[in-house]
TIZAVO-188232 format. One line per field, with one value per residue (C-alpha): residue in three letters; x, y, z. Coordinates in steps of 0.1 Angstrom, whole numbers. Last residue first. Layout:
residues N
type	c(ALA; ...)
u	c(X; ...)
v	c(Y; ...)
w	c(Z; ...)
This chain:
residues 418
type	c(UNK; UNK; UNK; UNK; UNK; UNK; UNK; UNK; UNK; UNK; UNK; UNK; UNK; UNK; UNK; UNK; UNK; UNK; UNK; UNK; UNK; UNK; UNK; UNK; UNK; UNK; UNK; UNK; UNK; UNK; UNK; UNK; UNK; UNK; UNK; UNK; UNK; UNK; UNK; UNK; UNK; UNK; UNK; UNK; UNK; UNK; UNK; UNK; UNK; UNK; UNK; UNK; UNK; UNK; UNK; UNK; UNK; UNK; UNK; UNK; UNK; UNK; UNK; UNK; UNK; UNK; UNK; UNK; UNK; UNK; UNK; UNK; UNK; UNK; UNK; UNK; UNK; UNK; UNK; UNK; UNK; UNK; UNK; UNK; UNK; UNK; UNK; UNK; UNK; UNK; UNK; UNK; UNK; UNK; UNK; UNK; UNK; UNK; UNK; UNK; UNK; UNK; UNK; UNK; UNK; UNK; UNK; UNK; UNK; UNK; UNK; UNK; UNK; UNK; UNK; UNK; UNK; UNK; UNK; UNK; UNK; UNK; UNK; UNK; UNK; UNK; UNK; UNK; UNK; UNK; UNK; UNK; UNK; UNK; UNK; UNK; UNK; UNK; UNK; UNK; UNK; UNK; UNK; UNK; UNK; UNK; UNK; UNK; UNK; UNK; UNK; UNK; UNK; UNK; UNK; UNK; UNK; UNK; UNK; UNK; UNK; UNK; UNK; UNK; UNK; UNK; UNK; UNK; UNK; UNK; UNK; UNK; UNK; UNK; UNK; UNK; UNK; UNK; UNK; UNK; UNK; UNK; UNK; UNK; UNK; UNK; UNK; UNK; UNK; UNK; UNK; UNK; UNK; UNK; UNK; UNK; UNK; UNK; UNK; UNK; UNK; UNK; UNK; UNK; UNK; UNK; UNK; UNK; UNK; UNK; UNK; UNK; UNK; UNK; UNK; UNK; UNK; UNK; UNK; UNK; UNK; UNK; UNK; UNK; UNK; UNK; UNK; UNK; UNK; UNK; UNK; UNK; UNK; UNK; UNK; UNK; UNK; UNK; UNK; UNK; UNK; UNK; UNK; UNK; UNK; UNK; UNK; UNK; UNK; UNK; UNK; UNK; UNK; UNK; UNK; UNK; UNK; UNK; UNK; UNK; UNK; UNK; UNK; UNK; UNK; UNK; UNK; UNK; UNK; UNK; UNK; UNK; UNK; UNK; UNK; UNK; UNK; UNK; UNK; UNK; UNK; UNK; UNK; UNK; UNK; UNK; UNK; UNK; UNK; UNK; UNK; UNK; UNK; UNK; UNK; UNK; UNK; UNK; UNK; UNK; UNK; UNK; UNK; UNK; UNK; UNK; UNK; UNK; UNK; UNK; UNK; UNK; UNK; UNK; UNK; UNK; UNK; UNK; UNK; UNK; UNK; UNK; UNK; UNK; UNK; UNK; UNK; UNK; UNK; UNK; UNK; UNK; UNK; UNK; UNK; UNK; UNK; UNK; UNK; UNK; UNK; UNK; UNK; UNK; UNK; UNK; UNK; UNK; UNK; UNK; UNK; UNK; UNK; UNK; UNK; UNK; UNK; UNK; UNK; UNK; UNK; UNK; UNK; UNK; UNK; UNK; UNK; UNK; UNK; UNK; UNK; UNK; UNK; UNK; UNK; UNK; UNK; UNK; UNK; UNK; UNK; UNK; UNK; UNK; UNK; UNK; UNK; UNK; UNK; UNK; UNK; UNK; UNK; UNK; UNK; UNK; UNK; UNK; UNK; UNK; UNK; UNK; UNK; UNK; UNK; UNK; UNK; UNK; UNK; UNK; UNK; UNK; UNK; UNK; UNK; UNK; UNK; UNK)
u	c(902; 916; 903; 867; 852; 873; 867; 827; 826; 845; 825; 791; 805; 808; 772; 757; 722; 720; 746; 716; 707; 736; 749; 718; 721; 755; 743; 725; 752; 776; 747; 743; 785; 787; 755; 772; 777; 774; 782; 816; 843; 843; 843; 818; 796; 799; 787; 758; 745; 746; 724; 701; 693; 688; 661; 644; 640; 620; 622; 642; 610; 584; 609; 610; 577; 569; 594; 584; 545; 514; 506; 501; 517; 509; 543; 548; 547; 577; 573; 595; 600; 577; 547; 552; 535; 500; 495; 514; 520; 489; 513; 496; 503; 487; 504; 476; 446; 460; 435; 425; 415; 379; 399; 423; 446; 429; 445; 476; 493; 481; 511; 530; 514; 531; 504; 495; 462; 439; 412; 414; 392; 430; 445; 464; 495; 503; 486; 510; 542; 552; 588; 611; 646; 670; 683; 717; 732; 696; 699; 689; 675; 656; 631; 633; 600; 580; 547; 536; 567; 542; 517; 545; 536; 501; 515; 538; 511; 488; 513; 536; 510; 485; 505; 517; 488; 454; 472; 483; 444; 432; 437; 432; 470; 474; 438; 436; 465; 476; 477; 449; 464; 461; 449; 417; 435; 433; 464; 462; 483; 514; 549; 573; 604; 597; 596; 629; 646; 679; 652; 682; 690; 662; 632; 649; 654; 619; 598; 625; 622; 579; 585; 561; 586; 608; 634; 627; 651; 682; 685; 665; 686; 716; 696; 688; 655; 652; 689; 674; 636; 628; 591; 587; 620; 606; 629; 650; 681; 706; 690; 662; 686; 699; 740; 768; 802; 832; 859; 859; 846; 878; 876; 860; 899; 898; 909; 908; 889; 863; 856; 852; 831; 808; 807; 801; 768; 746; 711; 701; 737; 761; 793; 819; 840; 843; 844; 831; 823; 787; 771; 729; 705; 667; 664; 643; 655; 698; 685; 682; 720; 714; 748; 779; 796; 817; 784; 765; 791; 796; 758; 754; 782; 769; 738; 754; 772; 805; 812; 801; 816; 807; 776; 739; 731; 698; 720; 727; 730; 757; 775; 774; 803; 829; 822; 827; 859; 872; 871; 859; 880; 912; 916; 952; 961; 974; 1001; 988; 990; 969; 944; 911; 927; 896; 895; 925; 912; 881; 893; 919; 894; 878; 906; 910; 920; 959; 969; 948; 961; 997; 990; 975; 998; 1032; 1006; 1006; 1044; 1050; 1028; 994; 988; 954; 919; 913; 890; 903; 940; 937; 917; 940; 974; 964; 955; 991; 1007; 984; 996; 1031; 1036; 1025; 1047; 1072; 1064; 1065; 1098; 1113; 1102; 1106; 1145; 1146; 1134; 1156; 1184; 1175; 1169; 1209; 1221; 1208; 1221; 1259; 1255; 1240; 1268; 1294; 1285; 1283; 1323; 1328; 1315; 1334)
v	c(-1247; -1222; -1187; -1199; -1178; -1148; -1148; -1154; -1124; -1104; -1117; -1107; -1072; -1064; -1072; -1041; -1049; -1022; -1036; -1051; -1071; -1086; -1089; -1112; -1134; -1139; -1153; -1175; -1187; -1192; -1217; -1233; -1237; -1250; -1277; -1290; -1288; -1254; -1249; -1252; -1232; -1207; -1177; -1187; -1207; -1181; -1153; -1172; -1189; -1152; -1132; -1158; -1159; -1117; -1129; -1157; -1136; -1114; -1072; -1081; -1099; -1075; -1049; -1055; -1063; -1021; -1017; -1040; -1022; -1020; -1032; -1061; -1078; -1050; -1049; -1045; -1081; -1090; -1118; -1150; -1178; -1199; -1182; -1202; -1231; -1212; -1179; -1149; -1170; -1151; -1121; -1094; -1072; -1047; -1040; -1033; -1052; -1091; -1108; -1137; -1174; -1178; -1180; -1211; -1216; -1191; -1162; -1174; -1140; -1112; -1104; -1108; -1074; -1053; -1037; -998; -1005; -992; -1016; -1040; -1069; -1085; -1060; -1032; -1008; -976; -967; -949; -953; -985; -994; -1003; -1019; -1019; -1037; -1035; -1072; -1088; -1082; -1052; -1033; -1064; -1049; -1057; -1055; -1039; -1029; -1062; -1062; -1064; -1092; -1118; -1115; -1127; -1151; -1166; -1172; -1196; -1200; -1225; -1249; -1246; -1264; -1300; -1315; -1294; -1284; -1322; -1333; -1314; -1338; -1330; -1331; -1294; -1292; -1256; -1241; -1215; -1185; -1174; -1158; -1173; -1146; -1163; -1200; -1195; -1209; -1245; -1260; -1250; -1253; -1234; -1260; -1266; -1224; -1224; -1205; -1188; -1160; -1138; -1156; -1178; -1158; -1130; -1157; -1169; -1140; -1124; -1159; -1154; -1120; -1132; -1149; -1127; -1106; -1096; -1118; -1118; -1082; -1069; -1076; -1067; -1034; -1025; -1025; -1059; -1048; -1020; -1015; -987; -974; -950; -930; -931; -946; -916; -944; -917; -894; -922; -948; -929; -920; -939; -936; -965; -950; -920; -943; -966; -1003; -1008; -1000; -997; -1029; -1012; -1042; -1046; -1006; -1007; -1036; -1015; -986; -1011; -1029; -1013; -997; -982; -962; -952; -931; -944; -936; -940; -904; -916; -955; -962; -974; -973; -967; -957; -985; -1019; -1049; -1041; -1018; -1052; -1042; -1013; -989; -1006; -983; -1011; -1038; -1012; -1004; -1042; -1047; -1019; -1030; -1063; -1055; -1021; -1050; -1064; -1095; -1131; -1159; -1167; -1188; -1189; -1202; -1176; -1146; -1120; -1143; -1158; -1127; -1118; -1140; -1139; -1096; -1099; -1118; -1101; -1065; -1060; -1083; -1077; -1040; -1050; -1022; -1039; -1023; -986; -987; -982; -1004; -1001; -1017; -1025; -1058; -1072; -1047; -1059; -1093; -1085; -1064; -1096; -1118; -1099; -1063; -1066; -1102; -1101; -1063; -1072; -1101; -1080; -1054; -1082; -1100; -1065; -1061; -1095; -1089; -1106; -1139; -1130; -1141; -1109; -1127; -1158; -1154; -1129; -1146; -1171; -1150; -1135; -1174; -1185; -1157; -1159; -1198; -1188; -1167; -1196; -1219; -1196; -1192; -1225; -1229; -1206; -1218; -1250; -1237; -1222; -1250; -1274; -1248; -1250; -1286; -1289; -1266; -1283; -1312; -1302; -1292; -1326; -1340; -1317; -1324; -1359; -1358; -1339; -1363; -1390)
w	c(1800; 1823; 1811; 1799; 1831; 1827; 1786; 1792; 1817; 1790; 1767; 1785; 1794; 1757; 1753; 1779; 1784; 1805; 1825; 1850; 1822; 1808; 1845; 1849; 1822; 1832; 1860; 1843; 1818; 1851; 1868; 1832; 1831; 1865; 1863; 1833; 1790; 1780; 1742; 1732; 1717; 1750; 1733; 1706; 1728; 1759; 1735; 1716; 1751; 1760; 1733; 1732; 1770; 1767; 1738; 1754; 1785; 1759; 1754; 1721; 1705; 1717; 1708; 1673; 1664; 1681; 1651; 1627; 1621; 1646; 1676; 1702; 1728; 1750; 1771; 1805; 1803; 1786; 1767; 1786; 1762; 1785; 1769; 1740; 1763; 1757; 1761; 1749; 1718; 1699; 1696; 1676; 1646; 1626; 1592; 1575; 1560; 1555; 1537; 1563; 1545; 1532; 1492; 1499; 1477; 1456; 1474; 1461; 1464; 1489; 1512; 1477; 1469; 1494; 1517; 1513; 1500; 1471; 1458; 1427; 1444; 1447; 1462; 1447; 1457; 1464; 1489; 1510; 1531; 1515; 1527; 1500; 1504; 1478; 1446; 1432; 1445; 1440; 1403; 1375; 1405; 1421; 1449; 1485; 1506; 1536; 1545; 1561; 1581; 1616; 1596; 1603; 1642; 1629; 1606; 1636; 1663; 1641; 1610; 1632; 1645; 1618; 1593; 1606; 1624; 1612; 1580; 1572; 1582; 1562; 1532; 1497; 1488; 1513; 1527; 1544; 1519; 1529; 1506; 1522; 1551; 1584; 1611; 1624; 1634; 1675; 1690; 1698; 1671; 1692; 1676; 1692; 1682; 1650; 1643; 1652; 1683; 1695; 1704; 1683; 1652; 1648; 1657; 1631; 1610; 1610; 1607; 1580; 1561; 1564; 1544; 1515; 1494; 1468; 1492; 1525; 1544; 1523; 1506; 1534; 1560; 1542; 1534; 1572; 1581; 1607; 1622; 1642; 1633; 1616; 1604; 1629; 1618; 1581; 1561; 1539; 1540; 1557; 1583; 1587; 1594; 1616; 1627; 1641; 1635; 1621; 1617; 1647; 1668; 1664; 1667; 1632; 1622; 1584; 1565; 1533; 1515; 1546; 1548; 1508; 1510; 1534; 1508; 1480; 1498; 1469; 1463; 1498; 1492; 1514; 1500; 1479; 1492; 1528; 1550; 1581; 1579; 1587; 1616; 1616; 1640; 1644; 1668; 1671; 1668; 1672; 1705; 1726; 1726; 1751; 1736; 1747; 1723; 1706; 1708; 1694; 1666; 1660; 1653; 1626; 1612; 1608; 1597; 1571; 1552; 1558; 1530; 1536; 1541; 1579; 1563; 1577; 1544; 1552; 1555; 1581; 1610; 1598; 1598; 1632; 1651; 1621; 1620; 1661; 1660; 1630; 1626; 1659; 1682; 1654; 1663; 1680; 1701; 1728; 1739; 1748; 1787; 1817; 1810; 1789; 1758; 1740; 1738; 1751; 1784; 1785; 1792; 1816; 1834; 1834; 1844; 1876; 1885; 1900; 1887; 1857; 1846; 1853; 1828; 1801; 1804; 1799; 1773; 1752; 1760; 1742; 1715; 1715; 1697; 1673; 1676; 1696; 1718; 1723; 1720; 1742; 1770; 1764; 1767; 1800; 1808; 1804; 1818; 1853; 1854; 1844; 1874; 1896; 1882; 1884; 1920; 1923; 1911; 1934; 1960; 1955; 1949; 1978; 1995; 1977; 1990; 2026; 2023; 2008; 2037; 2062; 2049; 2046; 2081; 2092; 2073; 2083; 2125; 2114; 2102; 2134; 2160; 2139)
C-alpha cells in the first residue's frame, strides 16, 4: 500500500510539474502572440497592407525592444534595423486616401494625385513643420516625370498615380518652390491655399468664399454654422450681400451677418487670386494679379479680381473691397476660443500672412490630430481616455515641431489593442 501511494504522489508530482510546464508554456505563447497580434495591427493600419512574414518578424522584435511606436514608425518608414518592410503603401495610399477629400468640395477619396496632396504627403514624409501646408513657398513634384509640371494641367501628377512611383522615396517625389516652378511670386504663396488643385476647386467661379470655407473646414476642423457670431462689427461686407434678402432685414440681421462679419474680412486676404477656364476647368490655371490689371465698377484701375466686385447693386452702400488687406474680427468674441495665436497681429495683407493665422491656431494643431486618431483608429474619440490621449497628443505635435508622422505613430501605439 505504502508503495502504491508513494507512485501516486510520485505520478502526481510529475503530472503538476508538467501542467506547469505546459502553463508555462502556453502563456508564453499567449504572450508572444499578443505582441504579434498588435505588430501586425499597427501594420495593417497604417500601411493598409498585411506585412510579409519577415516584415511582422522586425516589426514585432521592434515592439518588444522599443515600444509600439517605434513599431509604428518603423511599418512606416522602416526605421529599424532591417529592410523588410518596404511596403510604400502609407504614402501612396494611406496618406493620398486621408488628404484628398480635402482637396475638393464633394469631399470625395476619388480623386486623382494632384500637386495638394503631394504637396501634403512630402511634408508629412520629411517631417518638415506641417503648419507649413498654409503658408510655404513649397511644392513636391516627381523628379524626372514626363510630362513635366504645368500650372495648366494635373497630367504630371496622374502620371506619378498611373506609374505607381514610390511617394516614399525622396528621390521620387522632391521638393522644390512654388515660385521656382509656378512663376508665383514667393510673397504671394500660401502652402496648399496656391497650389493648382486648390485652385481648380476652391478659386474657381464664385468670389473665393469656398476657399474661405474649405480651408476653415479642412484644417480648423470647422464650419461656418458653427462660428456664427452676429456681434462682430458689419463694416467689411461686400455689396454683393444682400442687406434685405425677400425684403426683409431681418434674415441678414439673424442668418447673414453672422458668418460674412469675421469671414469676409478674412476672405479679403485671396482677394488677388482666381482660376481661369483654358477651354475647361481640367486645362485652366491659377492667376494671381500682381498689377492693375483689372476694373472696378466706377471704371478705375485695381489689382482685385473682378468677381470681388459683382452684384454691387444688391446692395450698393456695402464695402468695395480695395486690396487684399485682411483682418480677423473673430479675435474677440466666442470665436476666440479657437485659440489665434497671439504673438500674432491678426491682421495683414494677402493668403500667406491668412495662412498662418489659421495654421498658428490651437484649433488648427487640434485638427490635425482628431483627423489622425480618427483615421487610424476607425473611430472618432468616444471617452475620458481617448480625449486625455488626443491632448497629449496635441502636445507632442507641438513640441515635435509639429511633426505629423509622430501623431500616427502615437495614434497606431495607442489604437494597438482594440
Amino acid at each position: 500500500m505504502r508503495d502504491s501511494r508513494q507512485s501516486a504522489n510520485t505520478a502526481q508530482t510529475a503530472l503538476g510539474a508538467a501542467l506547469t510546464v505546459f502553463l508555462a508554456l502556453g502563456l508564453a505563447t499567449e504572450a508572444g502572440a499578443g505582441t504579434r497580434d498588435q505588430a501586425k495591427r499597427i501594420h495593417d493600419r497604417l500601411v493598409g497592407t498585411p506585412p510579409s512574414i519577415a516584415c511582422l518578424d522586425q516589426l514585432q522584435a521592434r515592439l518588444e525592444s522599443e515600444g509600439a511606436k517605434a513599431a509604428a514608425l518603423d511599418a512606416i518608414d522602416n526605421t529599424g534595423s532591417g529592410d523588410a518592410c518596404t511596403d510604400p503603401s502609407f504614402y501612396n495610399v494611406t496618406l493620398k486616401n486621408f488628404i484628398t477629400p480635402w482637396t475638393n468640395e464633394e469631399q470625395t477619396v476619388f480623386a486623382p494625385l494632384n500637386d495638394y496632396t503631394a504637396t501634403v504627403i512630402g511634408i508629412i514624409r520629411d517631417e518638415r513643420d506641417f503648419r507649413q501646408i498654409l503658408w510655404e513657398d513649397v511644392l513636391y513634384i516627381g523628379n524626372g516625370v514626363s510630362p513635366a509640371y504645368a500650372n495648366d494641367s494635373n497630367a504630371h501628377y496622374e502620371t506619378i498615380e498611373d506609374q505607381g512611383l514610390n511617394l516614399a522615396d525622396p528621390a521620387v517625389l522632391v521638393a522644390t518652390t512654388q515660385s521656382a516652378v509656378t512663376g508665383l511670386p514667393a510673397e504671394a504663396t500660401a502652402g496648399i491655399i496656391t497650389t493648382r488643385g486648390a485652385a481648380r476647386s476652391f478659386f474657381i467661379d464664385g468670389t473665393n468664399r469656398a476657399m474661405f470655407r474649405f480651408t476653415l473646414l479642412n484644417h480648423l476642423c470647422t464650419d461656418l454654422e458653427q462660428i456664427k457670431d452676429p456681434t462682430r462689427t458689419h463694416d467689411r461686407i461686400p455689396q454683393d450681400v444682400a442687406r434685405s434678402p425677400g425684403g426683409d432685414s431681418r434674415i441678414f440681421m439673424n442668418a447673414c451677418v453672422g458668418c460674412h462679419a469675421g469671414m469676409d474680412p478674412l476672405r479679403q486676404s485671396m482677394a488677388y487670386y482666381d482660376f481661369e477656364y483654358s477651354g475647361d476647368a481640367d486645362s485652366g490655371r491659377l492667376v494671381y494679379n500682381t498689377a492693375a490689371v483689372e476694373t472696378d465698377n466706377e471704371g478705375n484701375p485695381t489689382r482685385v479680381q473682378r468677381k470681388y466686385l459683382i452684384n454691387a447693386n444688391n446692395f450698393e452702400f456695402g464695402y468695395v473691397v480695395p486690396d487684399d488687406q485682411w483682418e480677423n474680427y473673430w479675435r474677440a468674441g466666442p470665436n476666440s476660443a479657437l485659440g489665434w495665436d497671439p504673438s500674432l497681429p491678426g491682421k495683414g495683407a494677402g493668403a500667406k500672412s491668412f495662412g498662418m493665422e489659421f495654421a498658428y491656431s490651437e484649433a488648427f494643431a487640434r485638427c490635425q490630430v482628431e483627423k489622425v486618431f480618427k483615421a487610424v483608429c476607425f473611430r472618432p474619440p468616444v471617452d475620458a481616455s481617448d480625449r486625455s490621449q488626443i491632448d497629449g497628443m496635441i502636445t507632442t505635435f507641438k513640441s515635435s515641431s509639429y511633426n505629423l508622422k509622430q501623431v500616427f505613430a502615437e495614434s497606431a501605439d495607442y489604437c494597438k489593442g482594440d
